[in-house]
SEVOGU-181560 format. One record per atom (N, C-alpha, C): x, y, z. Coordinates in steps of 0.02 Angstrom, whole numbers, plus 32768, in hexadecimal, padded with zeros to 4 digits. Layout:
BEGIN
XYZ;...
***
This chain:
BEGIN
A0881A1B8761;A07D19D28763;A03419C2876E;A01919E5879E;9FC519D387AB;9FA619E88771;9FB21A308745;9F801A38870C;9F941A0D86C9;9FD319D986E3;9FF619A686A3;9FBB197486A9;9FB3196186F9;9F851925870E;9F4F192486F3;9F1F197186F8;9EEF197A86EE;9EE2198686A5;9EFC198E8678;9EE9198B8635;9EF6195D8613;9F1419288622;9F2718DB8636;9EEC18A2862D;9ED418C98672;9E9518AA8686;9E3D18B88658;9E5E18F1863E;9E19190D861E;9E2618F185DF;9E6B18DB85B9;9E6E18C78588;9E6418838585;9E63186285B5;9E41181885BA;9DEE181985B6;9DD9184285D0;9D83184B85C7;9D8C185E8595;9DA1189A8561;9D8F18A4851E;9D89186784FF;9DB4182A8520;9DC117F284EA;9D8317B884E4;9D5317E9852A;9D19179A8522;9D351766855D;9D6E17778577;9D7417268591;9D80175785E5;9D4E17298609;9D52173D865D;9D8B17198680;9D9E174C86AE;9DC0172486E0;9D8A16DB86FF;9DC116BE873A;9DAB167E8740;9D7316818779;9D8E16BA87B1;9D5216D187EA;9D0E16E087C7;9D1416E38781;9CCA16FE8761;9C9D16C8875D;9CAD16718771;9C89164C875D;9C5B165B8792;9C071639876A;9BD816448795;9BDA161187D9;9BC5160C8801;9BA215E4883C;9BCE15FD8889;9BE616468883;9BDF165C88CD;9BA9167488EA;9B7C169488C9;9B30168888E6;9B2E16CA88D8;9AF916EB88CF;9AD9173E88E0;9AD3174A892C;9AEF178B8941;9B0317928989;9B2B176F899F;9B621756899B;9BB5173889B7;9BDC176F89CE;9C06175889F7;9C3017908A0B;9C59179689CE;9C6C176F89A8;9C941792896E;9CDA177A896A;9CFE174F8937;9D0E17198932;9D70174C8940;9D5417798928;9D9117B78942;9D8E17D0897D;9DBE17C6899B;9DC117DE89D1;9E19180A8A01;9E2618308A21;9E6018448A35;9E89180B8A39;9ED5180B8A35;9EF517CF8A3D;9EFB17D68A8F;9EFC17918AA2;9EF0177A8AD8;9F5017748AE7;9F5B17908B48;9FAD177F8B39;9FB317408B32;A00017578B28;A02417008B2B;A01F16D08B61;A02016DB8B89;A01216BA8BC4;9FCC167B8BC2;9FAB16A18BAA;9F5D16878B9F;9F60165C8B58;9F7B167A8B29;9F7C16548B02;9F9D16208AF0;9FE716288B06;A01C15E08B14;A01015BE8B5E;9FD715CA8B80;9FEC15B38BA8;A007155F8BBC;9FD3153B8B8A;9FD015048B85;A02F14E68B71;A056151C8B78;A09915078B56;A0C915388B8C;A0A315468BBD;A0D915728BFF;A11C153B8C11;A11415038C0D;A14714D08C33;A19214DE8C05;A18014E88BC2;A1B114F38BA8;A1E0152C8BBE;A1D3156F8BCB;A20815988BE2;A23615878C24;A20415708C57;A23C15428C97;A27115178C75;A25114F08C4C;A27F14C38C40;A2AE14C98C12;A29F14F48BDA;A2DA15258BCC;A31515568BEC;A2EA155E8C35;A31D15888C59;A34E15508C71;A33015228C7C;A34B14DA8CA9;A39614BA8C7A;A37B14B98C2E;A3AF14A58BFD;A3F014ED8C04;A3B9151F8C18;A413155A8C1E;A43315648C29;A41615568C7D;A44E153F8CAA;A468150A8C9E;A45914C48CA1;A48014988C85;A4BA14B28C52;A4A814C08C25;A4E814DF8BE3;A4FA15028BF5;A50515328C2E;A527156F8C42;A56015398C6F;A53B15178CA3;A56614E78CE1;A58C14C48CA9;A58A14A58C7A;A5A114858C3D;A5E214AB8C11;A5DC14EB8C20;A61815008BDB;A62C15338C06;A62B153E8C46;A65C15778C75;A68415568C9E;A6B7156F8CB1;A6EE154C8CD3;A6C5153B8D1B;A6FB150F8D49;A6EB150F8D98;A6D415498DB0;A6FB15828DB4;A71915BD8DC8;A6C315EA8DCC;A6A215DA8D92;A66115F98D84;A62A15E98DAA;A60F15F98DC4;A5D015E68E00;A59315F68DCF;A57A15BA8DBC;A53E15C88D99;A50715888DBA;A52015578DCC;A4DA15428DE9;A4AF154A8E0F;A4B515798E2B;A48315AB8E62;A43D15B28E36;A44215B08DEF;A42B15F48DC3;A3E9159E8DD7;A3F015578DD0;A3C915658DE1;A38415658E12;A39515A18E30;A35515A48E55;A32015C68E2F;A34815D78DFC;A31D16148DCF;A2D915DD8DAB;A2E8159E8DB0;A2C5156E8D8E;A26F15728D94;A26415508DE8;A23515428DFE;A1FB15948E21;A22F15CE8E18;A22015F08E11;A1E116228DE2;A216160C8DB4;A1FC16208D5B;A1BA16008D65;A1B815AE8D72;A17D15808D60;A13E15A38D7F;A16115BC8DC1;A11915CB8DFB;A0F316098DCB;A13116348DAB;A10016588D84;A0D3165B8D37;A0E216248D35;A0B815ED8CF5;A0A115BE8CFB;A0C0158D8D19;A09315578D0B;A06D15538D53;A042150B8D42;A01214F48D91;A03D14DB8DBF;A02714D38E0A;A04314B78E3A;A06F14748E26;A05914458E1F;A05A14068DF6;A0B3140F8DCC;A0A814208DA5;A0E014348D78;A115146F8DAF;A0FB14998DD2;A14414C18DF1;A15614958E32;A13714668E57;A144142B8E69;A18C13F78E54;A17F14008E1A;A19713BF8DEF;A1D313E78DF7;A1E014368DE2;A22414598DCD;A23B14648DF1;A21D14688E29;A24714738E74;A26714478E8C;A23913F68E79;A27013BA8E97;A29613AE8E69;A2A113CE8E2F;A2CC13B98E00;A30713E08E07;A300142F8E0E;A338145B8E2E;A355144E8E63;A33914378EA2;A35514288EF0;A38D13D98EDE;A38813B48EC2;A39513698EA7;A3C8137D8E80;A3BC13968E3D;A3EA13B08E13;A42813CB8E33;A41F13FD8E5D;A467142A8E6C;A4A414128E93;A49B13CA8EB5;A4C513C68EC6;A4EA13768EA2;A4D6136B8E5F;A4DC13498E19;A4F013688DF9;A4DF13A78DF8;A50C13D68DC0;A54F14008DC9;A54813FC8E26;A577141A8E4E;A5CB13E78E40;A5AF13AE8E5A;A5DA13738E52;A60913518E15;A5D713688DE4;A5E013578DAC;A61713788D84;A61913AB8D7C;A64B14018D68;A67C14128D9F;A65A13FB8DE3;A68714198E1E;A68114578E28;A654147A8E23;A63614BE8E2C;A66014C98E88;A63914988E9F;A64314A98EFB;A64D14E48F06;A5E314FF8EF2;A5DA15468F09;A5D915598F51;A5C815188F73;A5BB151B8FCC;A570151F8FD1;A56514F59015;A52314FF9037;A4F6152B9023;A5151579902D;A4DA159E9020;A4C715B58FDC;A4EC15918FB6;A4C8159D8F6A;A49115578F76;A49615318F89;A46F14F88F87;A42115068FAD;A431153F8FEC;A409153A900D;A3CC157B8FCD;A3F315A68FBA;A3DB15DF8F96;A3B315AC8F59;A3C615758F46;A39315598F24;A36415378F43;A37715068F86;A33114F48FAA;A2EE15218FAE;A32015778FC6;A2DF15A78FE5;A2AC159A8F9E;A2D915D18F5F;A2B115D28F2F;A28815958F12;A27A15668F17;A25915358F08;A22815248F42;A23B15248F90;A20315228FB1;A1D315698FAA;A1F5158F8FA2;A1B715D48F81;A19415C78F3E;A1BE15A78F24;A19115A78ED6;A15215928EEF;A14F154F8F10;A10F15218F16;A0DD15608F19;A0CC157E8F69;A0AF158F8F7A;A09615E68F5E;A0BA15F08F27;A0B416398EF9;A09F16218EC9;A0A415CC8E9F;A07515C08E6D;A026159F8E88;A01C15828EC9;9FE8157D8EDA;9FBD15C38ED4;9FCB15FF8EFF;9F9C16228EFD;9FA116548EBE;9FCA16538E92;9FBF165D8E40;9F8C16358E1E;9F8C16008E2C;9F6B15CB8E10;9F0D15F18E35;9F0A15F28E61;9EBD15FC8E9D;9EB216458E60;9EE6166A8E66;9EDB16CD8E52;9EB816B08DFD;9EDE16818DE1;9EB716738D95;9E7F16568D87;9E7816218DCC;9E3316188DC5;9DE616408DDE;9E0F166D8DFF;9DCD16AD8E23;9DC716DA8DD1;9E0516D18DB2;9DF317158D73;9DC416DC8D37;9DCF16AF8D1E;9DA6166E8D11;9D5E16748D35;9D5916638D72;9D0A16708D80;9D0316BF8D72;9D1916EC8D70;9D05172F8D5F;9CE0173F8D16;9D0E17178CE0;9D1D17138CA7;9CCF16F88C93;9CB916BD8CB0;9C7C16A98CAA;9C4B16B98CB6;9C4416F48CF8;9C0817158CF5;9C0D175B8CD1;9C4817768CA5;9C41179B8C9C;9C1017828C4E;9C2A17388C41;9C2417208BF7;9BC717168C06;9BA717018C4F;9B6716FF8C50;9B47172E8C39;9B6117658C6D;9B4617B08C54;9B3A17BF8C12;9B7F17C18BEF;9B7117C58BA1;9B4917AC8B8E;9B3317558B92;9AF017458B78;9AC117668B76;9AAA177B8BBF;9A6017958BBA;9A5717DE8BA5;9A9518138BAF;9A99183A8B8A;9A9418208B3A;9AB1180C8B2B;9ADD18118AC8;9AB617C48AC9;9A7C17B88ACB;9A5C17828AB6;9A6D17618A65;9A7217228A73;9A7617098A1D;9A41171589EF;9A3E172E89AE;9A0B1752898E;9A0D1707895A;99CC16E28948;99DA16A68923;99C616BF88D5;99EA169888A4;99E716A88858;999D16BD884A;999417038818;996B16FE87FB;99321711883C;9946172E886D;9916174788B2;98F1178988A3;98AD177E889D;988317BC8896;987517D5883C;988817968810;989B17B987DA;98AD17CA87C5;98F417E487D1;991C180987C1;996A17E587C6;999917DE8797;99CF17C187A9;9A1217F487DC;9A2E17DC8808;9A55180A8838;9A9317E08855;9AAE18128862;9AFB17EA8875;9B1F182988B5;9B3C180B88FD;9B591854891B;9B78183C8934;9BC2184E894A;9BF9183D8973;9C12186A899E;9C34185189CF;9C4D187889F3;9C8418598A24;9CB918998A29;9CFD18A48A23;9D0618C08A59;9D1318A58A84;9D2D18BE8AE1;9D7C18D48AE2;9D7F192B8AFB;9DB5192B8AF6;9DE2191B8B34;9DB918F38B68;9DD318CA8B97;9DCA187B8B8C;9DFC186C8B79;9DDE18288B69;9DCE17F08BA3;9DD717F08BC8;9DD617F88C10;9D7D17F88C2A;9D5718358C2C;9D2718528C49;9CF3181A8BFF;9CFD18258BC7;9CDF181C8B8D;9C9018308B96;9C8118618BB6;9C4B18868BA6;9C4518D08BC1;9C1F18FD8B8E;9C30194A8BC1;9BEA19738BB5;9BE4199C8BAC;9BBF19C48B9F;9B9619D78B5C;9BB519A28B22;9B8519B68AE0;9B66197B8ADC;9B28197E8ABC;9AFE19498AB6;9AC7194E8A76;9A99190E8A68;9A9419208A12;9A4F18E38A1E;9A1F18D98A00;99F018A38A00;99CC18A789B6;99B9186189B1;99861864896B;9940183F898A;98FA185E8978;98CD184789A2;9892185C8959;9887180A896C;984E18028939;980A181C896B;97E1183E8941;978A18648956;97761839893A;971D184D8937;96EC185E891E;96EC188C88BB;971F18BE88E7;971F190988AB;975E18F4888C;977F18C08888;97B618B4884F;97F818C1889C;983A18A48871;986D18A58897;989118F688BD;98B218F58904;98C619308908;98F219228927;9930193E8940;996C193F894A;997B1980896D;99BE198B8999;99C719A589B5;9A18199889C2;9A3A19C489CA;9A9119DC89E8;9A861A1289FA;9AAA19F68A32;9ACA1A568A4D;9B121A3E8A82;9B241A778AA8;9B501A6B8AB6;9B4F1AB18AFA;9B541A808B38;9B3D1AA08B70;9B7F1AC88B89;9B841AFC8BA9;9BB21B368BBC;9BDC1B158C08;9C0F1B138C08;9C291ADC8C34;9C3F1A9F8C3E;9C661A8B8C64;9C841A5B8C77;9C6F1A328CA7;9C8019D38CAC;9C6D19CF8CE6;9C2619B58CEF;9C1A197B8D25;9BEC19698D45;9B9719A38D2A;9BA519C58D45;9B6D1A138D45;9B571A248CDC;9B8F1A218CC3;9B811A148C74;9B5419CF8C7B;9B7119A98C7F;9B5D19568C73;9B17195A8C73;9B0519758CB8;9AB919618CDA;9A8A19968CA5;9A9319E28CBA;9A6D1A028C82;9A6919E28C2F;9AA819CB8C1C;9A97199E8BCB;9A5A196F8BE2;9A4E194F8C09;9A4619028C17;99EF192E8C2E;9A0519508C5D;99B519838C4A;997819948C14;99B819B78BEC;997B19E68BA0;998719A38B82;99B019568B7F;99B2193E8B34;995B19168B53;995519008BA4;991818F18BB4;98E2190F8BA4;98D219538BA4;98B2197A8B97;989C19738B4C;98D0197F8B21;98B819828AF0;98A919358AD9;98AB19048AEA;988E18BE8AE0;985418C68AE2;983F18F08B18;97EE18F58B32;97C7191F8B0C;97E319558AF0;97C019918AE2;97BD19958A9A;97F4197A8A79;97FC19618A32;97BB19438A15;97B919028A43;979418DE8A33;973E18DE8A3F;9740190C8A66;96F119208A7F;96D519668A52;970C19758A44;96E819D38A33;96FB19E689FD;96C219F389BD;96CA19EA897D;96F31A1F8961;96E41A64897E;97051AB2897B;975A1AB789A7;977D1AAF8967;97BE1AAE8984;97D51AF5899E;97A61B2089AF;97AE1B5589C7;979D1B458A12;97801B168A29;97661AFA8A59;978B1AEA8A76;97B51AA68A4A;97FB1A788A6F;98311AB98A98;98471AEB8A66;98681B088A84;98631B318AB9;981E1B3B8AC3;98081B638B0A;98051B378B45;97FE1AEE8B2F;98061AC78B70;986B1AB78B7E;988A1AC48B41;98CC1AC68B4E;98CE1AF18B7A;98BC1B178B60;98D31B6F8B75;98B41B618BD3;988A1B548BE8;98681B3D8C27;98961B1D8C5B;98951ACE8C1F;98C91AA98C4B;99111AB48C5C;99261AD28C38;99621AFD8C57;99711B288CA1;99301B508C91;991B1B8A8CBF;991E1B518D15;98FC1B278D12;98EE1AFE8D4F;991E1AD78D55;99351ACD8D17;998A1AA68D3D;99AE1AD98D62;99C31B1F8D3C;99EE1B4B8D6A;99CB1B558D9A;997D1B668DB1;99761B5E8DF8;997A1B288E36;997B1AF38E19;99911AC18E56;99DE1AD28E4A;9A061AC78E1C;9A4C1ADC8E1A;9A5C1B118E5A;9A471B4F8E51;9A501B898E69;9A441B538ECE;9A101B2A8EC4;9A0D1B338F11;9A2C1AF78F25;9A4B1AD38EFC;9A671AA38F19;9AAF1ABA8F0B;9AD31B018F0B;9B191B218F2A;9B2A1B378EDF;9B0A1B298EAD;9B2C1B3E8E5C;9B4C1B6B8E64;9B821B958E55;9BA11BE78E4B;9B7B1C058E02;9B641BE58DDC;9B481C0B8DA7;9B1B1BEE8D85;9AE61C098D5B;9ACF1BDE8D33;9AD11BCB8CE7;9ADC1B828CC4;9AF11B788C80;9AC41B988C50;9AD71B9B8C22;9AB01B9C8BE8;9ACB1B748BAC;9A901B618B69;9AAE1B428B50;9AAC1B538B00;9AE81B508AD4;9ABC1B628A92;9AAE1B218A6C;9A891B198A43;9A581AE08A25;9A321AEF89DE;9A2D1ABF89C8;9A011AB9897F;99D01A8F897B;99971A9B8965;99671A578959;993E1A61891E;99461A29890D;99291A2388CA;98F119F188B9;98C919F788A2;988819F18886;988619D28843;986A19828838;9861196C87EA;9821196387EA;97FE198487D5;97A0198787DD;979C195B87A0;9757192787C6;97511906877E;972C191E875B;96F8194B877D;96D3197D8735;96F619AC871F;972619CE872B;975E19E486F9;97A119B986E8;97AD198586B8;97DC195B86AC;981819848687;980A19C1866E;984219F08656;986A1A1D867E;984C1A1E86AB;98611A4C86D4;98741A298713;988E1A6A8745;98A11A39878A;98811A8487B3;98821A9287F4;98791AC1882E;98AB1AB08853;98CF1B08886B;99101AEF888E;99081B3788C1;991C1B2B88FB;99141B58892F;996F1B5F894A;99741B788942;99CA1B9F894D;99C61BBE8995;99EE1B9C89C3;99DE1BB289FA;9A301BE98A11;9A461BF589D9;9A981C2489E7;9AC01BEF89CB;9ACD1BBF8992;9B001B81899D;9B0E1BA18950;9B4B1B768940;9B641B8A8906;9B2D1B6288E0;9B261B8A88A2;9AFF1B7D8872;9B0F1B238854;9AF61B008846;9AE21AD1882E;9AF11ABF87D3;9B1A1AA987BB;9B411AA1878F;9AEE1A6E8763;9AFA1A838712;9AC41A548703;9B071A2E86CA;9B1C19E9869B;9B3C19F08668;9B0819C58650;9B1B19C485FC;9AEF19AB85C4;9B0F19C1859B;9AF31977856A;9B1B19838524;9B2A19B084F3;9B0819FC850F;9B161A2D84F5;9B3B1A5F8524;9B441A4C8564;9B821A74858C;9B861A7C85CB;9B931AB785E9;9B971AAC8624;9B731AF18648;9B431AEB8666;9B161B3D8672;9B181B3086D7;9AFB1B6386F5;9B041B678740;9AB71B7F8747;9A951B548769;9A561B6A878D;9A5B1BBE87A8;9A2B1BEC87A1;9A331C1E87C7;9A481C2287FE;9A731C518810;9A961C5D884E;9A711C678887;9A641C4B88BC;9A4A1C4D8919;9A561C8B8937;9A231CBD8927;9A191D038943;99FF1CFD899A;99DE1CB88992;99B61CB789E5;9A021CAB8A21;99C71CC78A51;9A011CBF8A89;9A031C6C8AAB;9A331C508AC0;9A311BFE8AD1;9A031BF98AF4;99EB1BAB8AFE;99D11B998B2A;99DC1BA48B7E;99BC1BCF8BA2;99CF1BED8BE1;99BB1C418BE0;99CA1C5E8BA8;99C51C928BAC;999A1CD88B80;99711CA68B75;992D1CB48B56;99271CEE8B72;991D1D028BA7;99121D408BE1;992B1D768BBC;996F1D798BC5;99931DA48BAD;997C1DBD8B71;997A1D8A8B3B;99781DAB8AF3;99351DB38ACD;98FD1DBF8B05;98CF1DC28B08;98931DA18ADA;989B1D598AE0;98791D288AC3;98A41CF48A99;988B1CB48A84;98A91C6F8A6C;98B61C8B8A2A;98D51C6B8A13;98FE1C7889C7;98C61C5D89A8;98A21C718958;986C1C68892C;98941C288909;984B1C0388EF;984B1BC988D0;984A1BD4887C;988C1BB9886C;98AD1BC9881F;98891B978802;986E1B9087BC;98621B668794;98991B72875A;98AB1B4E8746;98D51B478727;98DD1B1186F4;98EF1B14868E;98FB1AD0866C;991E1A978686;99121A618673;99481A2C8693;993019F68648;995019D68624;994F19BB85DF;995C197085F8;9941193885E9;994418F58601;999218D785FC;99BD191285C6;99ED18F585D1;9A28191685F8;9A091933862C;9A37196B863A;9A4619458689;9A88195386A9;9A7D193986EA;9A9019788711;9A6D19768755;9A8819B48779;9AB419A487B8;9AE819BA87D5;9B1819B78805;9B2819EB882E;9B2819E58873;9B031A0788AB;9B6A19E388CD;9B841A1188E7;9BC71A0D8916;9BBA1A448939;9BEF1A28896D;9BF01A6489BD;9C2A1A9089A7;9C361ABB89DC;9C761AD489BF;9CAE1ABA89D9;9CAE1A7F89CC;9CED1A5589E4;9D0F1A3B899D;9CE81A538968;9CF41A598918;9D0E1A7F8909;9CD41AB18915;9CDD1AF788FC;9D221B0D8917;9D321B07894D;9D6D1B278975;9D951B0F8982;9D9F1AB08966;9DDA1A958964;9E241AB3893F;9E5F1ABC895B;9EAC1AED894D;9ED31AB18946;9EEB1ACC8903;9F301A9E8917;9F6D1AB9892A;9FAC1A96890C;9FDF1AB28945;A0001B0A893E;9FD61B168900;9FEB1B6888F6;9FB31B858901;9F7A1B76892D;9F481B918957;9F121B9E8924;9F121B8D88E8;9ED01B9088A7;9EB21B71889D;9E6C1B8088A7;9E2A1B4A8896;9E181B26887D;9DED1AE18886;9DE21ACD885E;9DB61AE38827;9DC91AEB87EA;9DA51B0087B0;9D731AC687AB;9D241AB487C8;9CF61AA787BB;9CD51AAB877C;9CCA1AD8877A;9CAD1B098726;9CCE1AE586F1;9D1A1AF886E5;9D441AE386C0;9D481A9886A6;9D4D1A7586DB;9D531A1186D8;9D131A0886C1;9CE71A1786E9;9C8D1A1A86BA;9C9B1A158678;9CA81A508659;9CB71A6A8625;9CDB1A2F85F9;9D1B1A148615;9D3919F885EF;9D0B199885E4;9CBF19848605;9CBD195385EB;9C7C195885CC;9C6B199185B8;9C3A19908589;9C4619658556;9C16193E852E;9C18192284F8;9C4918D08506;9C5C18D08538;9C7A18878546;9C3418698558;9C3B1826854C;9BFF17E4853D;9C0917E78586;9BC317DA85A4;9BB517D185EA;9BDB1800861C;9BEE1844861F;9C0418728643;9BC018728671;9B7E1891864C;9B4D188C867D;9B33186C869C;9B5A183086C1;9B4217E286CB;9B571818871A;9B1118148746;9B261832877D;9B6D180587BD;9B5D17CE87B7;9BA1179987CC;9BD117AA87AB;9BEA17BB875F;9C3217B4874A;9C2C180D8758;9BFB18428759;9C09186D8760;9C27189E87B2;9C06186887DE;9C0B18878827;9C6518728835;9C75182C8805;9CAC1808881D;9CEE182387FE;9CDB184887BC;9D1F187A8796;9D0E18A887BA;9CDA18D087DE;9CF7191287F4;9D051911883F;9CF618CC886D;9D2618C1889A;9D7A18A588A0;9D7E18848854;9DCA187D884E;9DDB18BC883F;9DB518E7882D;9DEC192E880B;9DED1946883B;9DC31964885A;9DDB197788A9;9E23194C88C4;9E13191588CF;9E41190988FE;9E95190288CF;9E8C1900889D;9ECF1916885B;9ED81953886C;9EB31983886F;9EB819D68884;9ED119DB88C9;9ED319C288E5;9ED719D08933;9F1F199C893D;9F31196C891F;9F6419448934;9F4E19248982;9F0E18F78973;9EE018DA89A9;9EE518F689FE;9EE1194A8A00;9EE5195C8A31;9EB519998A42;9E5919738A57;9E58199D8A47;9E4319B48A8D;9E241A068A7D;9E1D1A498AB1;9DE81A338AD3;9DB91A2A8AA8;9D641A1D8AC5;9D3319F38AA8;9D0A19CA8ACF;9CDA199B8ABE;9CBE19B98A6C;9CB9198C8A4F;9C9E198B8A0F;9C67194689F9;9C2A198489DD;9BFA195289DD;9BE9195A898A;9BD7192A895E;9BBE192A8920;9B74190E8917;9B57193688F7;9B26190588DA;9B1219068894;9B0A18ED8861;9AEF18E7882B;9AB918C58818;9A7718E787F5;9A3718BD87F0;9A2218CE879A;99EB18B48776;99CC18C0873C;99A1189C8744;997418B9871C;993918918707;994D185186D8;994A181F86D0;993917F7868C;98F418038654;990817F78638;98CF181085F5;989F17B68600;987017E085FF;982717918601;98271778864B;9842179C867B;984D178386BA;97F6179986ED;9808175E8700;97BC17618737;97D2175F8776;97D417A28794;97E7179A87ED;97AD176B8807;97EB17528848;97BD172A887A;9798175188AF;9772171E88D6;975F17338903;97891727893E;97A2173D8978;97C6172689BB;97D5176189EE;97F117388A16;97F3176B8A50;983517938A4D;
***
């Protein structure tokens, strides 16, 4: 059924015509208009009143079509119950005085005469509801303020990259596989120079607060170093640096280990407009497509960022063709290593493959946004690990800016 979906889907791009998420104006750098499905809870919530009060009509129709003999109006205490665990105070309020009121109207009515202590077994449950949907209600608004600074963070990490920034057109999303936390450890920037546009993803080793801060580290770093230091052999030695001094305050402020990270950065020199410079810091190779196909940047022999030491010096600076109409696309391995439910990869390579020659495939927006729906079509929106995209190209006749 998923490889029915997926050739489905590729046969709609053969046809020229995009899905509807492809229209332009989510911006370059958005989190990405795809995202894990959010539960039900969150998403109906605005419609929780309905299941109480469906339970409320059940009992009714149950007290309604069973003899005397049947003891069913107890059931409900089950009412104001249910509410406390859906709806707000306000509303399990309402179901509680409607259950306590109700039962001995519905008692009367049928002639149930369950006795006192069915009556009282609905008082309890309703004076508990109140006070179990109050502090439900407090627990959702502490995960709400959570939710927001986690969404700050993301800003200044995963900054908005504006159209047409540095010269170069670019598009990157990203796909939290907590939807919850909505930021982790991979991170991605487009930063207009002096020396033409440069860019950067990687995707830091770890989970957690301690990921967060090291991303939020090198993506600083390389803001600074990008932009000051013409020899992108340079940038990466101050990566390679700032790392080193993050794991030492790490180490002394109680760390158990230190991260490392793997990463790509890439280089659009404006005195070489054919070419690009790309420093492979260990990350999966870098996908290029164009109207003649689909090729992979040389493979990242260097050791990540962190561990320069070890592999005894920074990974060398690739020059490499890049054709005005070619776009290149940079993912974490939250792509690469997305499974679906029979534990098999996402074929990256492959889906590439299949939109060569479709009108606007290399549109880095409709391109970052089909290969985050295919992921999450591949995965049946569940996924393992943060996933970050980015897609950039040159435009042909394009004049980078100047900015910070």
């Amino acid at each position: 059924m998923g490889s029915e979906r997926r050739r489905a889907g590729r046969g709609r791009l053969r046809s020229g015509r995009f899905p509807e998420r492809w229209r332009p104006g989510a911006g370059s750098g958005s989190v990405g208009a795809t995202q894990p499905s959010l539960p039900l809870l969150v998403r109906y919530g605005h419609r929780s009143w309905l299941v109480p009060t469906a339970l409320l009509g059940a009992v009714v129709g149950v007290a309604a079509a069973t003899p005397t003999t049947f003891s069913s109006v107890s059931w409900l205490a089950l009412v104001p119950v249910v509410a406390a665990g859906l709806c707000g105070p306000p509303l399990t309020a309402v179901f509680a005085g409607v259950a306590i009121a109700g039962y001995p109207v519905l008692d009367s009515i049928w002639a149930k005469d369950q006795g006192i202590e069915d009556y009282l077994l609905v008082i309890a449950g309703s004076a508990l509801a109140v006070p179990l949907s109050v502090n439900r209600a407090r627990a959702a608004a502490y995960v709400h303020r959570l939710q927001g600074t986690a969404e700050t963070t993301r800003q200044v990490v995963l900054r908005p990259v504006p159209p047409g920034w540095g010269g170069v057109d670019s598009a990157a999303r990203y796909l939290a596989a907590d939807v919850e936390a909505r930021v982790g450890g991979d991170f991605y920037d487009v930063l207009s120079t002096p020396y033409g546009a440069r860019v950067i993803l990687g995707d830091v080793q770890g989970k957690g607060l301690p990921a967060v801060s090291t991303a939020a580290a090198l993506v600083g770093c390389f803001r600074e170093a990008a932009y000051h230091q013409e020899d992108l052999a340079t940038v990466a030695s101050w990566l390679e640096e700032r790392l080193h001094r993050q794991n030492l305050l790490s180490v002394r402020l109680g760390a158990q280990e230190e991260r490392f990270t793997t990463a790509v950065v890439i280089s659009f020199p404006r005195k070489a407009p054919g070419e690009i410079e790309v420093v492979n810091f260990g990350h999966d190779s870098p996908y290029v497509l164009g109207p003649g196909g689909v090729r992979q940047l040389p493979p990242g022999h260097g050791a990540p960022i962190g561990l320069a030491h070890l592999a005894g010096g920074l990974p060398p600076v690739l020059r490499v063709p890049l054709g005005a109409d070619e776009t290149v696309l940079i993912v974490s391995d939250g792509v690469t290593e997305a499974r679906d439910r029979q534990g098999g990869f996402f074929p990256l390579g492959a889906h590439l493959a299949g939109l060569v020659g479709v009108p606007g495939a290399g549109d880095p927006e409709r391109l970052v946004d089909e290969v985050a729906a295919a992921v999450m079509r591949h995965t049946g929106g569940r996924l393992g690990d943060d996933t970050a995209l980015l897609a950039v190209r040159r435009p042909a006749g394009s004049r980078a800016g100047a900015g910070a």
